[in-house]
C-alpha positions as CSV (number, residue, x, y, z in Angstrom):
1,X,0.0,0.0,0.0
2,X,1.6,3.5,-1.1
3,X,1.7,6.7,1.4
4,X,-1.1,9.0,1.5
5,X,-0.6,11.7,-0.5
6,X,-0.1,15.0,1.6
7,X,-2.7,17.3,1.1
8,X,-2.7,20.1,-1.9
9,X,1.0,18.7,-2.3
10,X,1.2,20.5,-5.6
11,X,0.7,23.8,-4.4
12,X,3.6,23.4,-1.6
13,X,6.0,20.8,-3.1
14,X,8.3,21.5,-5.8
15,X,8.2,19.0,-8.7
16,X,11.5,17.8,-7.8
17,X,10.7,16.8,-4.0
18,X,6.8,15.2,-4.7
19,X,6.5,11.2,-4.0
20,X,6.5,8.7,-7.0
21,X,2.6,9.1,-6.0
22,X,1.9,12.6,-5.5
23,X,4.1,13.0,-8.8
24,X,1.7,10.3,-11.0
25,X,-1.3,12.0,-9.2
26,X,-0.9,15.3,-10.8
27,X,-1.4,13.3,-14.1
28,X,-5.4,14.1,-14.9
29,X,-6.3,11.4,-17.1
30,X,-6.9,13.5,-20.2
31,X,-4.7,11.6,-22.5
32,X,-4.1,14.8,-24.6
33,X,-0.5,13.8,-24.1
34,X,-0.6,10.4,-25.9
35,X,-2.1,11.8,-29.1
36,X,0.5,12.0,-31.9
37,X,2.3,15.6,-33.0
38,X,3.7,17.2,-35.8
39,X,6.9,19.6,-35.3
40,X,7.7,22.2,-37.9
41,X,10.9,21.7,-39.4
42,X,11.8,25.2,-39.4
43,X,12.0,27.6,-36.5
44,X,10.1,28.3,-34.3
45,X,9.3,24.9,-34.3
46,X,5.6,25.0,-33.5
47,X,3.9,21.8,-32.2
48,X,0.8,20.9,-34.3
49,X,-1.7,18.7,-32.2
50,X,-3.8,15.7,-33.6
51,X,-6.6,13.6,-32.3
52,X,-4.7,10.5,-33.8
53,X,-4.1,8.8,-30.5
54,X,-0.9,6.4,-29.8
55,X,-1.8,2.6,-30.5
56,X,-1.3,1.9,-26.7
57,X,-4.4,4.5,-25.9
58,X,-7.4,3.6,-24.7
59,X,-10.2,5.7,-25.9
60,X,-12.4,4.7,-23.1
61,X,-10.2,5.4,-19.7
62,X,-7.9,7.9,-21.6
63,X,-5.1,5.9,-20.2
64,X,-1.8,3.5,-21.4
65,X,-2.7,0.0,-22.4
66,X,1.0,-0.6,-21.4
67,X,2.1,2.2,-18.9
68,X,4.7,0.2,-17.2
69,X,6.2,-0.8,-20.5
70,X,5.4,2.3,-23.0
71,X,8.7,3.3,-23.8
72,X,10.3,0.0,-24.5
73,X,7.3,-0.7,-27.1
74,X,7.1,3.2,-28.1
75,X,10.3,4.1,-28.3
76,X,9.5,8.0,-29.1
77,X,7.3,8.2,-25.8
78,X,8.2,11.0,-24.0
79,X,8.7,10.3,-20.7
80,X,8.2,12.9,-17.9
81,X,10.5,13.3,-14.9
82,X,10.8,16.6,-12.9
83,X,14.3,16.9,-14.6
84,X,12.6,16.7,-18.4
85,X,9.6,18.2,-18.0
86,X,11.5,21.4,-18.5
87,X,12.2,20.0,-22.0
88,X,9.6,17.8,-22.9
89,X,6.3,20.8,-21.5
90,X,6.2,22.4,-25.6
91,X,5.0,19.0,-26.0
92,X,2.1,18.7,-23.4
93,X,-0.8,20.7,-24.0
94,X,-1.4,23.9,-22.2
95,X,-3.8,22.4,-19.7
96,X,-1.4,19.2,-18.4
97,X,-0.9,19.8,-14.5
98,X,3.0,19.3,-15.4
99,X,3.8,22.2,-17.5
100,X,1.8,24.3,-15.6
101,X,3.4,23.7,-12.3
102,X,6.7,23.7,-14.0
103,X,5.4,27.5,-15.2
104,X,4.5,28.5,-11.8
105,X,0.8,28.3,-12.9
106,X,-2.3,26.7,-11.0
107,X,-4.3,23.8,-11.7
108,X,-7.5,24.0,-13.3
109,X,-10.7,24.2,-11.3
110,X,-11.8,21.0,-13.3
111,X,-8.8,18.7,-12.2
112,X,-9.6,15.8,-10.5
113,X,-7.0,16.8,-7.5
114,X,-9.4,19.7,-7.1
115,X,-12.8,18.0,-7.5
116,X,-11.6,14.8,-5.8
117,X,-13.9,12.9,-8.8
118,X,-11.5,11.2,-11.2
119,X,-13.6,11.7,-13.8
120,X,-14.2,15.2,-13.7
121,X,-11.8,15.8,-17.0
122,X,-14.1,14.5,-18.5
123,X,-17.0,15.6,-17.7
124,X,-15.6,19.0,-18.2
125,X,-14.8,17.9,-21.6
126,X,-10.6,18.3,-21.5
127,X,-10.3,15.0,-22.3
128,X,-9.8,12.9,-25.2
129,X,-12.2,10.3,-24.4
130,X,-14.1,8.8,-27.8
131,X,-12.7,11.7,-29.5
132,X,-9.5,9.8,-31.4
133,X,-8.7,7.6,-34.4
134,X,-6.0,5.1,-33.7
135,X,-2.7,5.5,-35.2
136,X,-3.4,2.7,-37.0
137,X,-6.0,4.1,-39.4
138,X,-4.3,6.8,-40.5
139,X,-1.6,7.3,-43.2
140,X,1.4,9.2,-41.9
141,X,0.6,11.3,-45.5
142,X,-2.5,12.4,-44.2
143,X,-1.9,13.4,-40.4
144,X,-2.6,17.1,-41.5
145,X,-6.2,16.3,-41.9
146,X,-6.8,15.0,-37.8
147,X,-4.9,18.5,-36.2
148,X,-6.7,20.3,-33.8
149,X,-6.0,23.2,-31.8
150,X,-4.1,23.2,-29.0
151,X,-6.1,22.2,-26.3
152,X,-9.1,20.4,-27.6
């Protein structure tokens, strides 16, 4: 059984110093992040979001088939770590719980640390649940067609 998580840890803990729980808690279940990108080639590099989701996404719970495993069988998975969110938060969308704290921003009133209801991404509508088209179904040719804005 893991620690209790200390309570509104995000608002007094740096990144760097939060449990292996309290860290994986501030994750909100939108699965925004597991939807595949485009970066322009040419500065200033802008990310171009898509609602083609990663074949290891679930539609349904917004969450890794294969969390434990994901970068071994997704090699280009970004995985987040106090040290490379720094790095890696052009890549997460605006709203992940990550980059804002790494910004010095709040979370939103909608996450579930707030609400204490796991699904209230959801119900909110800041998720990605049965809003995706595998990875799978989609020709690399034709990812311009499945970007979105930032976001949604």
């Amino acid at each position: 059984m893991s620690a209790p998580l200390r309570p509104r840890f995000w608002e007094r803990v740096p990144l760097a110093e939060m449990t292996g729980p309290e860290w994986e808690a501030l994750c909100d279940g939108c699965g925004k992040c597991c939807m595949l990108k485009m970066e322009d080639e040419e500065p200033p590099h802008e990310i171009a979001f898509t609602t083609i989701a990663c074949r290891l996404f679930d539609e349904k719970t917004c969450r890794c088939t294969s969390y434990a495993l994901r970068s071994t069988l997704v090699p280009t998975c970004i995985r987040l770590t106090p040290e490379s969110i720094v790095e890696s938060r052009h890549w997460m969308p605006s709203t992940c719980a990550y980059r804002l704290l790494a910004d010095g921003d709040r979370l939103p009133d909608w996450h579930p640390l707030l609400t204490g209801d796991a699904n209230s991404v959801h119900g909110s509508g800041n998720s990605m649940q049965d809003r995706t088209v595998p990875e799978y179904e989609v020709d690399e040719d034709d990812w311009y067609d499945y970007v979105v804005e930032e976001g949604h």
